[in-house]
N, C-alpha and C positions, 0 to 999 in steps of 0.2 A: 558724260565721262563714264566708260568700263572701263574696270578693275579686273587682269587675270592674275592669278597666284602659279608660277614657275616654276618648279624642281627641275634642277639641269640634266641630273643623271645619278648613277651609282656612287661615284664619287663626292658628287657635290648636291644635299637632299636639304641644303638650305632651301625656303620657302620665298622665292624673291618674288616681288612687287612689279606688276608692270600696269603703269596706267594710261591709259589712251584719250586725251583730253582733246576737244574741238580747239583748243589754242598749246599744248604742247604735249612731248610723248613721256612719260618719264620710267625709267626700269631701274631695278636694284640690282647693278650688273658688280658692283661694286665688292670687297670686303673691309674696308675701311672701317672701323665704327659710328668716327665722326661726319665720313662721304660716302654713301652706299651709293647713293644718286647718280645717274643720268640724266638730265634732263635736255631736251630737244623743242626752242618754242616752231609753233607752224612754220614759220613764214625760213624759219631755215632751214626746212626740209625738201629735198631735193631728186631723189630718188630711192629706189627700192629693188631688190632682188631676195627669192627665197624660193624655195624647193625642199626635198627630202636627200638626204645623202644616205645611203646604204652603207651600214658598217659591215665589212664582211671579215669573217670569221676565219677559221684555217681551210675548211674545205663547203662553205656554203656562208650566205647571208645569217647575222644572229641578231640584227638591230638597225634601226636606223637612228638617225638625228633629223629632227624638223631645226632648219635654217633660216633666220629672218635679217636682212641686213638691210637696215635705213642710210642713206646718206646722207649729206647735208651739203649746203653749199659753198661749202669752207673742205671736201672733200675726205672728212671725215666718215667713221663707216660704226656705227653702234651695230652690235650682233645681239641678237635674242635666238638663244639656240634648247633644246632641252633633246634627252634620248630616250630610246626604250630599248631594249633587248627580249628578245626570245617571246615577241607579242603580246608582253605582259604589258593592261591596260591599253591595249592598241586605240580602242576605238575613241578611249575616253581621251588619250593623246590628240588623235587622230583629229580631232572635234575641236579641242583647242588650239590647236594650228588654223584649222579653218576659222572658229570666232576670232582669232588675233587676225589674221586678215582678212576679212569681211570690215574689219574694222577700222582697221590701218586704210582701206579703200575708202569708208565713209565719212571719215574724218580727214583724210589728208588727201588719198590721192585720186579722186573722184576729179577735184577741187585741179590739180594738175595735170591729167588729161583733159577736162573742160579746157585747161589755159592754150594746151597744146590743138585741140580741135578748134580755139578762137585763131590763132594763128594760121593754122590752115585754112581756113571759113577765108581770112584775109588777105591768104597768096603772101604772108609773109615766111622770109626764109628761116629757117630753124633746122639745129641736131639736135635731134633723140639719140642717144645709145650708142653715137657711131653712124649713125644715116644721116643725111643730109635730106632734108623736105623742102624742095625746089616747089615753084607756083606751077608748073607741070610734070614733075616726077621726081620722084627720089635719087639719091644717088649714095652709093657704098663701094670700096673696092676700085673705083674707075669705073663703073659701071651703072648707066641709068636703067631706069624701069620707069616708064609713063605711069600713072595713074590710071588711064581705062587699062595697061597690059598687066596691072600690079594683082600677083593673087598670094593667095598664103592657107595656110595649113598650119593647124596646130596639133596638139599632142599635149600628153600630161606633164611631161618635164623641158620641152622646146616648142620651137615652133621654126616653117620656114619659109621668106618671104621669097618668092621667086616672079619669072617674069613668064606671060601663057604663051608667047611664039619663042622665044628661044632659052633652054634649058637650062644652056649654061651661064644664065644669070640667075644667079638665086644667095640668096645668105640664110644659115641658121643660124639660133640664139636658142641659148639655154635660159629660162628662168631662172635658176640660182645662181649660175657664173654671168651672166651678159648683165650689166646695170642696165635698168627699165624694159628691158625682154619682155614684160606683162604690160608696162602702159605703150610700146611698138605694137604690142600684137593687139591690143585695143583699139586704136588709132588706126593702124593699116584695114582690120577689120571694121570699123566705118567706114572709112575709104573707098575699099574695095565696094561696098554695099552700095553707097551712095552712086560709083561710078556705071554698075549694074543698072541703077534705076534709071 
């Protein structure tokens, strides 16, 4: 179990609670007295998306917000978000995004890309995200991509999956706006890997 301590922003310097537990999540998203709580057990956790949104200012960027959105399988969406402005505390932000998910991957979703790499291992049929993962290729859009043609490309805030003989198959995903954009671009990147070898 890690414990991180929260401050959301200028406005709101309450000190919330978020805890990361091998059987559930819980955060202080709350102002209630009596109900501060969130709590989220494992097993209804369901997806994830997160990123940095840039707040921008009258005539330049002055801050960002780190964005963390859990889903669940009931299609629920818990937000853990906190800001900064004008760089102050950057790094020590900066860090904390990174151990909230470092951790969110070792407790939860490590655990569901394993599920989803079992399932492909099996040639059974599944959607990630919007993709369809066929026993020989993906499909998105109306449009297949085989598994030896499947390649991708990432980037700090997307990624994109496309096809190596013809261009005009490809999709992108943002990690903050696409739901599981990070466990696709994990999965395709074995994939890809494995298909190489």
């Amino acid at each position: 179990m890690k414990e991180f301590t929260i401050v959301r922003g200028l406005f709101d310097t309450r000190k919330r609670q978020l805890i990361i537990d091998e059987e559930f999540l819980k955060f202080e998203n709350k102002d209630h007295t009596d109900d501060l709580f969130t709590i989220i057990p494992k097993n209804e956790i369901a997806g994830i998306r997160y990123g940095i949104h840039f707040i921008r200012g009258f005539e330049f960027y002055v801050g960002r917000e780190y964005q963390i959105f859990i889903k669940t399988n009931l299609g629920k969406e818990l937000k853990i978000s906190f800001k900064l402005f004008y760089g102050r505390k950057l790094d020590k932000k900066h860090q904390l995004f990174c151990d909230i998910i470092d951790e969110l991957w070792n407790c939860y979703f490590d655990d569901i890309l394993n599920k989803y790499i079992r399932q492909y291992n099996n040639n059974e049929e599944f959607n990630l995200g919007g993709i369809l993962f066929r026993d020989t290729c993906i499909e998105f859009d109306n449009k297949e991509i085989s598994y030896s043609d499947l390649g991708i490309k990432k980037y700090n805030h997307y990624l994109i999956i496309y096809s190596k003989e013809d261009q005009y198959k490809n999709k992108m995903l943002y990690f903050l706006k696409d739901e599981n954009a990070v466990l696709i671009s994990s999965l395709i990147s074995l994939i890809s890997k494995n298909a190489v070898n």
